[in-house]
VMD Tcl script that builds the backbone (N, CA, C; Angstrom):
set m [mol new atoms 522]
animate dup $m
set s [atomselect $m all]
$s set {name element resname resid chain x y z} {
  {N N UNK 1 A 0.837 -1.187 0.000}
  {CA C UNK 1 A 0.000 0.000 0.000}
  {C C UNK 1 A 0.881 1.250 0.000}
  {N N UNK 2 A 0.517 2.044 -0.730}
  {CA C UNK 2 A 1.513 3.435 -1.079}
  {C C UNK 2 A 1.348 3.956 0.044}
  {N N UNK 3 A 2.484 5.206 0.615}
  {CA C UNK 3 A 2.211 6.290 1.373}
  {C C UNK 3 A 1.759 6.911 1.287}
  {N N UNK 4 A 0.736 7.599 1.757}
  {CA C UNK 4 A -0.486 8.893 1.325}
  {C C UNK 4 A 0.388 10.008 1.771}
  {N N UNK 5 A 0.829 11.368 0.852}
  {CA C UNK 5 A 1.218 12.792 1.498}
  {C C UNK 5 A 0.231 13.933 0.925}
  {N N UNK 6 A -0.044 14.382 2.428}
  {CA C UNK 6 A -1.374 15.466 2.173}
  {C C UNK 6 A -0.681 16.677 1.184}
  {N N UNK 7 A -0.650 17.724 0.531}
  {CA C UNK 7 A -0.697 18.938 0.498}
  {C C UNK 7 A -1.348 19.848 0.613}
  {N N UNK 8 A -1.169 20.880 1.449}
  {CA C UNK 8 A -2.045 21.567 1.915}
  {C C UNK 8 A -2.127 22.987 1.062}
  {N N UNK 9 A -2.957 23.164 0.218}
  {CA C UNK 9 A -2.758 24.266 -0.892}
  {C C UNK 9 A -3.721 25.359 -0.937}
  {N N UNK 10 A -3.532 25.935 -1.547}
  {CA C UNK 10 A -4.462 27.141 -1.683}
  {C C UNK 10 A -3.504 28.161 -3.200}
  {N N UNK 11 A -4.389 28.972 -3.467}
  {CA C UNK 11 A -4.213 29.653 -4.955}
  {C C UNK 11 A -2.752 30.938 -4.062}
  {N N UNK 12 A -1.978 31.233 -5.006}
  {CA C UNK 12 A -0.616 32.283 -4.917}
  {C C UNK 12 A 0.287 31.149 -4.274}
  {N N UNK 13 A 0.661 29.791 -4.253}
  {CA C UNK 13 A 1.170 29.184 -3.609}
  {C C UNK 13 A 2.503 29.384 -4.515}
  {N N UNK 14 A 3.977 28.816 -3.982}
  {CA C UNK 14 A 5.332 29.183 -4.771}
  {C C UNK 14 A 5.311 28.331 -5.294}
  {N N UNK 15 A 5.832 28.144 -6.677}
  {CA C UNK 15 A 5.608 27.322 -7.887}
  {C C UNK 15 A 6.668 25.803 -7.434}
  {N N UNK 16 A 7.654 26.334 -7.425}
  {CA C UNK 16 A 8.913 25.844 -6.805}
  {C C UNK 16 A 8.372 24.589 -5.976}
  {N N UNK 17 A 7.817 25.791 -5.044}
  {CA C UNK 17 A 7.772 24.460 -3.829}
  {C C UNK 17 A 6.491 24.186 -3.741}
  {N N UNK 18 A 5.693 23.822 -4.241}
  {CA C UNK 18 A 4.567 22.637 -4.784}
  {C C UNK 18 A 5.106 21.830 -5.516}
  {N N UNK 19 A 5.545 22.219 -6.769}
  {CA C UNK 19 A 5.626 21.379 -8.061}
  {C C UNK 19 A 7.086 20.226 -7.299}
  {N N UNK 20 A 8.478 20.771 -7.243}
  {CA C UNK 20 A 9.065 19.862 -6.743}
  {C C UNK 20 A 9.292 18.920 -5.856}
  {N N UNK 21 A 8.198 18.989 -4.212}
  {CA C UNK 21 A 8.187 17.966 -3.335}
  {C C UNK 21 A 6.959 16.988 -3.850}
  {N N UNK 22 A 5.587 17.659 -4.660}
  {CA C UNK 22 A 5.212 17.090 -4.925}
  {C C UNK 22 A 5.280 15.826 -6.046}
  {N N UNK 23 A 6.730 16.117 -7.131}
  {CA C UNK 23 A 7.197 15.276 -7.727}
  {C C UNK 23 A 7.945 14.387 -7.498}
  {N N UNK 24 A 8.694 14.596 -6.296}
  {CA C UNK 24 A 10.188 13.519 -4.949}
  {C C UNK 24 A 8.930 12.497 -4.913}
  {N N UNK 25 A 7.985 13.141 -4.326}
  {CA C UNK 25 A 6.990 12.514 -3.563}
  {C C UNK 25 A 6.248 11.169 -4.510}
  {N N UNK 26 A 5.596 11.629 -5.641}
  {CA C UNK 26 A 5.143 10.600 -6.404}
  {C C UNK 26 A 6.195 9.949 -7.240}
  {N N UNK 27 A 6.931 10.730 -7.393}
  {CA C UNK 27 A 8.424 9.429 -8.050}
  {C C UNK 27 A 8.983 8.679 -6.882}
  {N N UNK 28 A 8.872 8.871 -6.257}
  {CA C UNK 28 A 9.212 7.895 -5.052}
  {C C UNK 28 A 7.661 6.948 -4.899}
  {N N UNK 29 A 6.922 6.459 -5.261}
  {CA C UNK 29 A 6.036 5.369 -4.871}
  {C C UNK 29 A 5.109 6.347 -3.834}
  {N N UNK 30 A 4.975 7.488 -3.528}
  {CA C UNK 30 A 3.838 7.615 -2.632}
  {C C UNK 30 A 3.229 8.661 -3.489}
  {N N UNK 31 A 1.446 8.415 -2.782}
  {CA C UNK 31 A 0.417 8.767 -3.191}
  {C C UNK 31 A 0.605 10.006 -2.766}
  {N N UNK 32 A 0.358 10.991 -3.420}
  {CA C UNK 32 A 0.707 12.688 -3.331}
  {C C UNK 32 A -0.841 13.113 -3.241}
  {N N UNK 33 A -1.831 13.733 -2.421}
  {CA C UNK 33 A -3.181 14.473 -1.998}
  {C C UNK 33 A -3.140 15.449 -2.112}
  {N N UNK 34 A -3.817 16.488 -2.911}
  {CA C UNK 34 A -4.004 18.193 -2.715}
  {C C UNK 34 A -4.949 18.044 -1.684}
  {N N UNK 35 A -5.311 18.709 -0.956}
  {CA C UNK 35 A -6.099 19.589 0.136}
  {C C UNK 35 A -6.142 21.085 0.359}
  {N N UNK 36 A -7.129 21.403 -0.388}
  {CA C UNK 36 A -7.559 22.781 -0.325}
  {C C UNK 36 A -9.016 23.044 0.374}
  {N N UNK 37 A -9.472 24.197 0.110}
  {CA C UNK 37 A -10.667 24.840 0.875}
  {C C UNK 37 A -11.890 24.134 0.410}
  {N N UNK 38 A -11.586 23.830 -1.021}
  {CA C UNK 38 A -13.034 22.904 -1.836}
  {C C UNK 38 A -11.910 21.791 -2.714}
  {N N UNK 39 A -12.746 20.837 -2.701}
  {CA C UNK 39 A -12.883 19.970 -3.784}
  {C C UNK 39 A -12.794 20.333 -5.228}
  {N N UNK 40 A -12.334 19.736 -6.229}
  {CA C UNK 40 A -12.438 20.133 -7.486}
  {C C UNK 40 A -11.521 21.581 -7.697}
  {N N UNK 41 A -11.147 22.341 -6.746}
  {CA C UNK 41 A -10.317 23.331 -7.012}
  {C C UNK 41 A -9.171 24.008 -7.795}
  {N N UNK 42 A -9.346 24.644 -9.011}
  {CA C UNK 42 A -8.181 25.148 -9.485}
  {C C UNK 42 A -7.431 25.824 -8.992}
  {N N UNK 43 A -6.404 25.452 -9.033}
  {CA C UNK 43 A -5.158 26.418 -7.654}
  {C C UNK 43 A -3.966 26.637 -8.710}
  {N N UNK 44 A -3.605 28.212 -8.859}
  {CA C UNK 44 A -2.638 28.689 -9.494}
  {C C UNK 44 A -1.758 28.960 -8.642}
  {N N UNK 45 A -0.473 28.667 -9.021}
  {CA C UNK 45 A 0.955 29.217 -8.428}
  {C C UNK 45 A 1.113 30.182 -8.694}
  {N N UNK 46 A 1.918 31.281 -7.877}
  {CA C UNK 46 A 1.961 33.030 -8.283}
  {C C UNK 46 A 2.754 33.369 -9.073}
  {N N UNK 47 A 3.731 32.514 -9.987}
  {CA C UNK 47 A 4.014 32.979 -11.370}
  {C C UNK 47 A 2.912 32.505 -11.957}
  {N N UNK 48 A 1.976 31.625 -12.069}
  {CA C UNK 48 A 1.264 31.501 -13.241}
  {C C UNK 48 A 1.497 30.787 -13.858}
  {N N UNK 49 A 2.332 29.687 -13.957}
  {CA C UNK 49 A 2.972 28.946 -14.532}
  {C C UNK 49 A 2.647 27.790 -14.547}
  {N N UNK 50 A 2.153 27.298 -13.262}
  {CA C UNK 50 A 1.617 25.849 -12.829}
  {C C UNK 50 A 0.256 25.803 -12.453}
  {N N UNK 51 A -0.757 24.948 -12.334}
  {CA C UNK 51 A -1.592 25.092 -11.557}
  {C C UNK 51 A -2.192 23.267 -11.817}
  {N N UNK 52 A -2.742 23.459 -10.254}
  {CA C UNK 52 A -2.740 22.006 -9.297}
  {C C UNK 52 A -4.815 22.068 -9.394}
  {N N UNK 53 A -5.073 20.992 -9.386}
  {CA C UNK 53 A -6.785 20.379 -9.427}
  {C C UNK 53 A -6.941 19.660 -8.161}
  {N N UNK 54 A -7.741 20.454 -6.561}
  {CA C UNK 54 A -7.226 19.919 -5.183}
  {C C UNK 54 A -8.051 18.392 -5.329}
  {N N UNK 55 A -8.173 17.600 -5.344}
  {CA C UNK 55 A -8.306 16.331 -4.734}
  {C C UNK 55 A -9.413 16.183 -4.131}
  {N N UNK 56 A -9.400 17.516 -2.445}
  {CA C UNK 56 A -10.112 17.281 -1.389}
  {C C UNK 56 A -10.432 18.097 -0.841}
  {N N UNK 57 A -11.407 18.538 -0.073}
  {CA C UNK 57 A -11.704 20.025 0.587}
  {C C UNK 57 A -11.220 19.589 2.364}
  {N N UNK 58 A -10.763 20.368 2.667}
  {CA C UNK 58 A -10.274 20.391 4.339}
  {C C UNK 58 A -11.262 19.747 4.766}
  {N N UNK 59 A -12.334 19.551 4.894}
  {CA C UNK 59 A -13.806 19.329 5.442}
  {C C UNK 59 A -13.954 17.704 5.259}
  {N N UNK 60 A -12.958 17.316 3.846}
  {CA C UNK 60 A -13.485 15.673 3.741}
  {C C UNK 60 A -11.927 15.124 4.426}
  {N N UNK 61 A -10.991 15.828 4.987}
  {CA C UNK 61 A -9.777 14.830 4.709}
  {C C UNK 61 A -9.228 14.388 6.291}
  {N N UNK 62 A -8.938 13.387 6.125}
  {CA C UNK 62 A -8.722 12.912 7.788}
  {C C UNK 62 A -7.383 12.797 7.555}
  {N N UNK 63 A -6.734 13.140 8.869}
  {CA C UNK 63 A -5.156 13.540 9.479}
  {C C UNK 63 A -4.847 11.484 9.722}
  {N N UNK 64 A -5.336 10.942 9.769}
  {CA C UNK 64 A -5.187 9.371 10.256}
  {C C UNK 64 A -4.486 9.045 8.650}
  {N N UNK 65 A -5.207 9.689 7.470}
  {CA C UNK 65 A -5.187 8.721 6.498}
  {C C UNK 65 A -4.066 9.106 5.919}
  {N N UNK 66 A -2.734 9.828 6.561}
  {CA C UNK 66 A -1.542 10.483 5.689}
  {C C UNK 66 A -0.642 9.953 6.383}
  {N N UNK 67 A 0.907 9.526 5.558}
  {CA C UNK 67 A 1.716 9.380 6.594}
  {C C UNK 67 A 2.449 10.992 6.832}
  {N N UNK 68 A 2.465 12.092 6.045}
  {CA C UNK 68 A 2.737 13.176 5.763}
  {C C UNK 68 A 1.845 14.433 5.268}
  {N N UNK 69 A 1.955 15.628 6.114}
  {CA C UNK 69 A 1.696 16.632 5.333}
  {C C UNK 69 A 2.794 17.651 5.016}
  {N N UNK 70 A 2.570 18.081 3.907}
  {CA C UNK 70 A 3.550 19.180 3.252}
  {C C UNK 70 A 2.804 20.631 3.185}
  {N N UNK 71 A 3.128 21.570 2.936}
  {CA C UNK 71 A 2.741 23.004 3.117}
  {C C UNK 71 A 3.450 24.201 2.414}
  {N N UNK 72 A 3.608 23.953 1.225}
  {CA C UNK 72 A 4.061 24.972 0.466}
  {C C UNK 72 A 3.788 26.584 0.871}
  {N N UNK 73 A 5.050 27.204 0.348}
  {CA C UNK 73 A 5.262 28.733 0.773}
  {C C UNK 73 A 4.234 29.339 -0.184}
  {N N UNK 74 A 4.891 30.530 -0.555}
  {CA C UNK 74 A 4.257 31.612 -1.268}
  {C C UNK 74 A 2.908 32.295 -0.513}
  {N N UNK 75 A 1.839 32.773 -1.003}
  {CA C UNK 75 A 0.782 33.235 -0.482}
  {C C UNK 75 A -0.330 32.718 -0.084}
  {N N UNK 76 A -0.220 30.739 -0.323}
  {CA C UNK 76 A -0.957 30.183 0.145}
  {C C UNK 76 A -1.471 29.782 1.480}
  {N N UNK 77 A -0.203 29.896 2.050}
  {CA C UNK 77 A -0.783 29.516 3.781}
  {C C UNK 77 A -1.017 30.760 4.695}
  {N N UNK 78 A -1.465 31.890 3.759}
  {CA C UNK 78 A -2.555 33.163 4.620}
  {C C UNK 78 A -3.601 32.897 4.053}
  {N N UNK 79 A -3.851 31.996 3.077}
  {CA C UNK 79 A -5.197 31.407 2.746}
  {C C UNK 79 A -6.362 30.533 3.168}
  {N N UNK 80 A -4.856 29.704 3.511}
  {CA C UNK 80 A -4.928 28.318 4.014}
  {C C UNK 80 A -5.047 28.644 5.794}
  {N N UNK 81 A -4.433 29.522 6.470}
  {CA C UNK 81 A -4.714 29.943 8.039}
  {C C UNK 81 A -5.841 30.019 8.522}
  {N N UNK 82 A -6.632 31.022 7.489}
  {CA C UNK 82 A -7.622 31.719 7.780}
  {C C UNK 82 A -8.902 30.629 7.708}
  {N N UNK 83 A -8.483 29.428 7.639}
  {CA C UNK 83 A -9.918 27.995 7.424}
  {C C UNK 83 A -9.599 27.182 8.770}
  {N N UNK 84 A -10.613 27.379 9.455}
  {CA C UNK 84 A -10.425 26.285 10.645}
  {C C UNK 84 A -10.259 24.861 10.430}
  {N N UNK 85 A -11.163 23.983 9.814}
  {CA C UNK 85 A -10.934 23.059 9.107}
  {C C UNK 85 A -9.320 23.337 8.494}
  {N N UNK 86 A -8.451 23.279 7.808}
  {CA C UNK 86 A -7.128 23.641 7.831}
  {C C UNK 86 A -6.494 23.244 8.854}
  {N N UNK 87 A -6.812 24.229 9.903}
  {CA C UNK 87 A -6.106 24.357 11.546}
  {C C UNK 87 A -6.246 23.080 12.041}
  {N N UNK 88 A -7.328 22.370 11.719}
  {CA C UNK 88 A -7.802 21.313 12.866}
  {C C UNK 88 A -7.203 19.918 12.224}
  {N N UNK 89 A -6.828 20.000 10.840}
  {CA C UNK 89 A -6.000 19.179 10.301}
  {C C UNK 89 A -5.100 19.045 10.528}
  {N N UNK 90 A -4.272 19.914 10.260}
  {CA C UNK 90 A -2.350 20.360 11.181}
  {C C UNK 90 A -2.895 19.992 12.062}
  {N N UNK 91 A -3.446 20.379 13.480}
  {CA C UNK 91 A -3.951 19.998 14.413}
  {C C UNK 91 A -4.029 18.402 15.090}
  {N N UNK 92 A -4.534 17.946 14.342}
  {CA C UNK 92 A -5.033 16.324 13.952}
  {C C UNK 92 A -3.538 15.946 13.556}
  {N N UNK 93 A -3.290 16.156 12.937}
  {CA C UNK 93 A -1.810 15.341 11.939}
  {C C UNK 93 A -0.567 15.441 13.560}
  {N N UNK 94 A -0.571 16.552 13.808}
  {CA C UNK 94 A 0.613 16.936 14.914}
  {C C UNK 94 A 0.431 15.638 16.347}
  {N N UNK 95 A -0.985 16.084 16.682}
  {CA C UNK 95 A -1.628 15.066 17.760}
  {C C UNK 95 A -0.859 13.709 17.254}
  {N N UNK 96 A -1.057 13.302 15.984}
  {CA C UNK 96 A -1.254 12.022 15.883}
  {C C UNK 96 A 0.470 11.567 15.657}
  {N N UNK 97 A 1.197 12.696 15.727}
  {CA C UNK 97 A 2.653 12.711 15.501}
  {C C UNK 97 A 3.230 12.492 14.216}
  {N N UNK 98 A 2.173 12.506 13.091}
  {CA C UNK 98 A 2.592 12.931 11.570}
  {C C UNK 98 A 3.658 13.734 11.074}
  {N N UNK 99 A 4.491 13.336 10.436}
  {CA C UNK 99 A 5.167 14.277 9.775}
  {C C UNK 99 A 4.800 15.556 9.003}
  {N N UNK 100 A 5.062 16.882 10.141}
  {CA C UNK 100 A 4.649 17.872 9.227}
  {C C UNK 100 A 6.036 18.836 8.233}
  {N N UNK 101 A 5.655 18.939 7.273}
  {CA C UNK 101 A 7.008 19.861 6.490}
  {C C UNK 101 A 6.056 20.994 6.126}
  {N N UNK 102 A 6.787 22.271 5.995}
  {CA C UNK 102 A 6.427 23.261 5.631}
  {C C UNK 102 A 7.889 24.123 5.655}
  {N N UNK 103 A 7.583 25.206 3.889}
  {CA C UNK 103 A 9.169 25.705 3.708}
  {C C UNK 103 A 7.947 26.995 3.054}
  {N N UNK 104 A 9.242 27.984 3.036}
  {CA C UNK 104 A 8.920 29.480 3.219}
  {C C UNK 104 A 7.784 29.836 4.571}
  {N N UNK 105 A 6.500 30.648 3.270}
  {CA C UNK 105 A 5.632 31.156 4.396}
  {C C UNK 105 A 4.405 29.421 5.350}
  {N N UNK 106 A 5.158 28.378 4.874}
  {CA C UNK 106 A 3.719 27.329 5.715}
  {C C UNK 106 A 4.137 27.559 6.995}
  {N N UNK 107 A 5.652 27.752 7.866}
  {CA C UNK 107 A 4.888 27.575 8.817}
  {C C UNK 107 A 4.160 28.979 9.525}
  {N N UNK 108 A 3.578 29.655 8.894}
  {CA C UNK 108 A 2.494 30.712 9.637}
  {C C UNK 108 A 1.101 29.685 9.550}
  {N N UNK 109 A 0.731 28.325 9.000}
  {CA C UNK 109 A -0.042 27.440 9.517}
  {C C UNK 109 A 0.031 26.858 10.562}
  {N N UNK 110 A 1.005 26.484 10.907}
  {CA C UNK 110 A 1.888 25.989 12.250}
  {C C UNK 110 A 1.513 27.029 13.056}
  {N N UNK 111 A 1.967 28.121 12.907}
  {CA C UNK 111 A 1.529 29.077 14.228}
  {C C UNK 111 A 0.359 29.229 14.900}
  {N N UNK 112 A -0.592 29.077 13.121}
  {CA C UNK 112 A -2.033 29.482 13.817}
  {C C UNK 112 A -2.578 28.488 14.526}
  {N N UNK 113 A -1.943 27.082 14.114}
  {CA C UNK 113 A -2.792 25.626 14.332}
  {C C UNK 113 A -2.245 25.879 16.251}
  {N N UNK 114 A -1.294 26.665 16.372}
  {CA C UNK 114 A -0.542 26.837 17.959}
  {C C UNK 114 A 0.615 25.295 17.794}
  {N N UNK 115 A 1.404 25.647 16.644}
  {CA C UNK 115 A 2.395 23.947 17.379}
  {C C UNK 115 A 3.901 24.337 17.309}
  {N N UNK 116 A 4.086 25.884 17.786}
  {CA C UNK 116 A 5.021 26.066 17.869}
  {C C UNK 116 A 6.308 26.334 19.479}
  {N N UNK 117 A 5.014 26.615 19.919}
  {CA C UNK 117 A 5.651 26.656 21.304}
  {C C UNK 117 A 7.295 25.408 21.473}
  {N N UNK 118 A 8.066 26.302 22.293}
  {CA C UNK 118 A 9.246 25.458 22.336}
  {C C UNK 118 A 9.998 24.595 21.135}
  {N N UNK 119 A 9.628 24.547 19.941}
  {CA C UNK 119 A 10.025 24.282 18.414}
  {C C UNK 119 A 11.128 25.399 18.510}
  {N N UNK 120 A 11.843 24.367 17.517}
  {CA C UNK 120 A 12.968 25.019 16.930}
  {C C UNK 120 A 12.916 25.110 15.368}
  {N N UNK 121 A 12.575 26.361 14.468}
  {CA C UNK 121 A 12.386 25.619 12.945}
  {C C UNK 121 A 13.061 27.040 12.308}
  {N N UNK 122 A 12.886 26.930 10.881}
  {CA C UNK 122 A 13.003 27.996 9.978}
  {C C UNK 122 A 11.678 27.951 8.847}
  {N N UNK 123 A 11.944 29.381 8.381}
  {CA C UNK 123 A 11.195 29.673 7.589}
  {C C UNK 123 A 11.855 30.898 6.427}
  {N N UNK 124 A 10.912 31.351 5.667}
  {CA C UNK 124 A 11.289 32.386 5.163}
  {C C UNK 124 A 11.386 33.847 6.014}
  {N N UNK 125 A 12.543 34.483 6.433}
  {CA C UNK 125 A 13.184 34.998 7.141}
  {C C UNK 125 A 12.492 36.340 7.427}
  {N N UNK 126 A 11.663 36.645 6.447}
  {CA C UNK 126 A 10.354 37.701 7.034}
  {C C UNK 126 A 9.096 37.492 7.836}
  {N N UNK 127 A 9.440 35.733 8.047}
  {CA C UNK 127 A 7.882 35.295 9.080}
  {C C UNK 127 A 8.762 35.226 10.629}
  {N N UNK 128 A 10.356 35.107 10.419}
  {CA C UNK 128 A 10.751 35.035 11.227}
  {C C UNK 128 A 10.196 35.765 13.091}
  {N N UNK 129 A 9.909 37.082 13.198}
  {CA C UNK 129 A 9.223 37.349 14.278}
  {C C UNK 129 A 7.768 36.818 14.555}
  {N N UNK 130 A 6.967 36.534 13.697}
  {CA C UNK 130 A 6.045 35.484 13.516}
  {C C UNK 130 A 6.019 34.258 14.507}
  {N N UNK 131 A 6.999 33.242 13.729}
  {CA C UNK 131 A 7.674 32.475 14.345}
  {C C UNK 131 A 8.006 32.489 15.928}
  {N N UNK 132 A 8.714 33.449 16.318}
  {CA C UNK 132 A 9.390 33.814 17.593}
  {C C UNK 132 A 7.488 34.177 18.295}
  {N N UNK 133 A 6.641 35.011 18.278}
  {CA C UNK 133 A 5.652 35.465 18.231}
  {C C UNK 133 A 4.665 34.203 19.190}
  {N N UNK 134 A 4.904 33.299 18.146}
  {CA C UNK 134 A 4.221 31.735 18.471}
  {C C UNK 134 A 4.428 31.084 19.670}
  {N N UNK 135 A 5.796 31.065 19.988}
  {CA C UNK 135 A 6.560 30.694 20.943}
  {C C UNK 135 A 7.605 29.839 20.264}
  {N N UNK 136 A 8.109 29.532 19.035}
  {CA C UNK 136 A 9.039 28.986 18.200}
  {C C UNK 136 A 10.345 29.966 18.165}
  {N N UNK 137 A 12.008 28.931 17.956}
  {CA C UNK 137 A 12.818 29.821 17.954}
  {C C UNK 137 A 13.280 29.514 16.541}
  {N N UNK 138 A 13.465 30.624 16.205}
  {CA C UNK 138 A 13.729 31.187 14.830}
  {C C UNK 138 A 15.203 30.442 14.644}
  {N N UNK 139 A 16.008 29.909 13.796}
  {CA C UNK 139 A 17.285 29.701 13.313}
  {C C UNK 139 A 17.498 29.399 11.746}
  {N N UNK 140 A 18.087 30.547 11.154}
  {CA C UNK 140 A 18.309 30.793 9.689}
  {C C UNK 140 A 19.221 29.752 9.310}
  {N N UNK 141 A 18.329 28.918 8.520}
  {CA C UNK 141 A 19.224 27.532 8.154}
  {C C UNK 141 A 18.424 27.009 7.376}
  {N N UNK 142 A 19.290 26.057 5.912}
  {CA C UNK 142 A 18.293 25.428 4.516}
  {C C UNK 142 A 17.236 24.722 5.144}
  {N N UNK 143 A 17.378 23.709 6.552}
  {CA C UNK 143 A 16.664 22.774 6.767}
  {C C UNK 143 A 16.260 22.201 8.272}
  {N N UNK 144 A 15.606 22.671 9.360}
  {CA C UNK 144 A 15.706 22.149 10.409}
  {C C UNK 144 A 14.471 20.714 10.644}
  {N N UNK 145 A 14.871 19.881 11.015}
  {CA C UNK 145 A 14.394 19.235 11.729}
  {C C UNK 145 A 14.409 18.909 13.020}
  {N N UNK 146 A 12.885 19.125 13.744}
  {CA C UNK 146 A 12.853 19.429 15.064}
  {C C UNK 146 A 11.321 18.273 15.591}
  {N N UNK 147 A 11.830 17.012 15.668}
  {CA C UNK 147 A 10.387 16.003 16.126}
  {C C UNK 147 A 10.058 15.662 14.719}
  {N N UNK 148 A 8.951 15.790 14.498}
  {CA C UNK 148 A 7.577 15.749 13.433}
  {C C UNK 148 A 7.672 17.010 12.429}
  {N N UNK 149 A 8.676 17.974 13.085}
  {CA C UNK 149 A 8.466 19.020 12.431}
  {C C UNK 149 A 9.442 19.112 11.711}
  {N N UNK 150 A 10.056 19.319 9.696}
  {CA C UNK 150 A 10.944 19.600 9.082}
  {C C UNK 150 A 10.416 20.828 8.414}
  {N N UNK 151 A 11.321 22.114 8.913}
  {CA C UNK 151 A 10.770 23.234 8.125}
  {C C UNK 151 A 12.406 24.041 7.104}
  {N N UNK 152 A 11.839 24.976 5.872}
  {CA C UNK 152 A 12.822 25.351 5.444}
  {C C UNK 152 A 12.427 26.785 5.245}
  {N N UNK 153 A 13.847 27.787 4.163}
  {CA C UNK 153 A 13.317 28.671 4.031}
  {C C UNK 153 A 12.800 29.109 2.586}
  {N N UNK 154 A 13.424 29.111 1.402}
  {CA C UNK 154 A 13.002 29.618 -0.021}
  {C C UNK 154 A 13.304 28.584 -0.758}
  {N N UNK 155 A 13.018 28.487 -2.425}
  {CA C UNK 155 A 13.111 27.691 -3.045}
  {C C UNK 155 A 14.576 27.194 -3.244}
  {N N UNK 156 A 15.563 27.910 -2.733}
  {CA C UNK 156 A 16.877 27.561 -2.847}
  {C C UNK 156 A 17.451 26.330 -1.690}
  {N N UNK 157 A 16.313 25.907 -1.162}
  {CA C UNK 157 A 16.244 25.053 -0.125}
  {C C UNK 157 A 15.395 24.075 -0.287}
  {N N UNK 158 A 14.912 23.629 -1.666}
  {CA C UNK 158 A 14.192 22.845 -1.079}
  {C C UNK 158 A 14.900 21.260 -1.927}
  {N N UNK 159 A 16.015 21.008 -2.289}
  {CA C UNK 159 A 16.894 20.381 -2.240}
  {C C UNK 159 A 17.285 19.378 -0.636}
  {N N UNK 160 A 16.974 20.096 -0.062}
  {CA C UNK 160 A 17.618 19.541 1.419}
  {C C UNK 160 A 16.473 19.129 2.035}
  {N N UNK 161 A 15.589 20.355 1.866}
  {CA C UNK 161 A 13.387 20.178 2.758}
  {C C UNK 161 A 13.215 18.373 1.900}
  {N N UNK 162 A 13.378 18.360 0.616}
  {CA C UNK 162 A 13.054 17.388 -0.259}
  {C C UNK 162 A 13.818 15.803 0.491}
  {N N UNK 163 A 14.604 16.086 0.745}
  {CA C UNK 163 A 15.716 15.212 1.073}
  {C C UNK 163 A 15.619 14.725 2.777}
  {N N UNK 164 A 15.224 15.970 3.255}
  {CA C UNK 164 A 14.478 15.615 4.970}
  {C C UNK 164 A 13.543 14.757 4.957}
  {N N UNK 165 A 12.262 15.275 4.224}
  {CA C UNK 165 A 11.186 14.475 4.216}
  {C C UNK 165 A 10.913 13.177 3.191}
  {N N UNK 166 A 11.684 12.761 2.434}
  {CA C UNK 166 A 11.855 11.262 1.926}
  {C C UNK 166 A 12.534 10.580 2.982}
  {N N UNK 167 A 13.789 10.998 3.544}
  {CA C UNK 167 A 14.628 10.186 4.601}
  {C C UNK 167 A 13.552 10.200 5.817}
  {N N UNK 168 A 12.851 11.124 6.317}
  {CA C UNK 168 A 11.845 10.775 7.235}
  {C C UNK 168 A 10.824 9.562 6.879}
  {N N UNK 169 A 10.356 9.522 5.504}
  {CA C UNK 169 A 9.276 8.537 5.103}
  {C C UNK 169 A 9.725 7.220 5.249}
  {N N UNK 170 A 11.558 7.398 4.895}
  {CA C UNK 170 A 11.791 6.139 4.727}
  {C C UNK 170 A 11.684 5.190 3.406}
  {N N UNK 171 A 11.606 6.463 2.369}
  {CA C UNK 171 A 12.175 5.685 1.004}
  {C C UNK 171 A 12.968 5.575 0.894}
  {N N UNK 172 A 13.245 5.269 -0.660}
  {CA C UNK 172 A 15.010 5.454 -1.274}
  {C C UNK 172 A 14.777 7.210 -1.894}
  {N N UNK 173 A 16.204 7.607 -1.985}
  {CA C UNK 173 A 16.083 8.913 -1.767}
  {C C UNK 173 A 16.275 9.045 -3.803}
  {N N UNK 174 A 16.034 9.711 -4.089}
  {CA C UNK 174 A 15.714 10.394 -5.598}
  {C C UNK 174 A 16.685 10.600 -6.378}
}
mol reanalyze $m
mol bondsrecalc $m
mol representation Tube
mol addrep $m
């Protein structure tokens, strides 16, 4: 049975970092999930360049049925914050000790879901007081892993984010 990995998406998301974990991900043997606000959803990346068809609406998707969620940067996860359903997923996934990744702006999902307290992660270096804000300590670095939690900062990182979260799954690496 394949590995199920959620993505948690929404429209202005970074092209970069959708399109490439989500490709590690299904070239490696696991089942790759969009999760957005609705079902059937067209979701554009903020160049314009790509765009993703979500799978699932927050509302149908259970945190049990993933071994992973991912959380792409760009402008999607002030999209993606603002949906409780969202929150209660991160939420659900963290409880259940799921692997969460998120690089640039995802983890401001993390913050809102509250799973930062005492975390150590990175992000894109303008959410940084954000971060600190939460109760998370900020450290400017391609890749931290901290528990359940692997976070990064820009697309120039996600070489390493990519490389965290396959060696966490426990494939062969790409």
């Amino acid at each position: 049975m394949k590995k199920k990995v959620a993505f948690l998406l929404a429209d202005e998301f970074e092209d970069s970092e959708m399109k490439n974990p989500y490709d590690a991900m299904t070239k490696n043997g696991m089942e790759a999930v969009i999760i957005s606000l609705q079902k059937g959803q067209t979701l554009k990346g903020k160049n314009g360049t790509i765009e993703y068809t979500s799978h699932l609406s927050a509302g149908d998707a259970l945190a049990q049925d993933y071994e992973a969620v991912v959380i792409p940067g760009g402008k999607s996860p002030g999209h993606l914050l603002q949906n409780k359903r969202i929150i209660e997923f991160v939420t659900e996934a963290n409880q259940q000790g799921k692997l969460i990744a998120a690089i640039c702006h995802g983890p401001q999902v993390l913050a809102e879901a509250g799973l930062l307290r005492g975390r150590t992660l990175t992000g894109y270096p303008g959410i940084a007081d954000e971060i600190r804000e939460a109760g998370g300590h900020y450290e400017d670095r391609e890749v931290i892993v901290d528990g359940n939690l692997i976070t990064s900062r820009t697309p120039e990182d996600e070489p390493a984010f990519i490389k965290a979260i396959i060696d966490r799954l426990g494939v062969e690496a790409y």
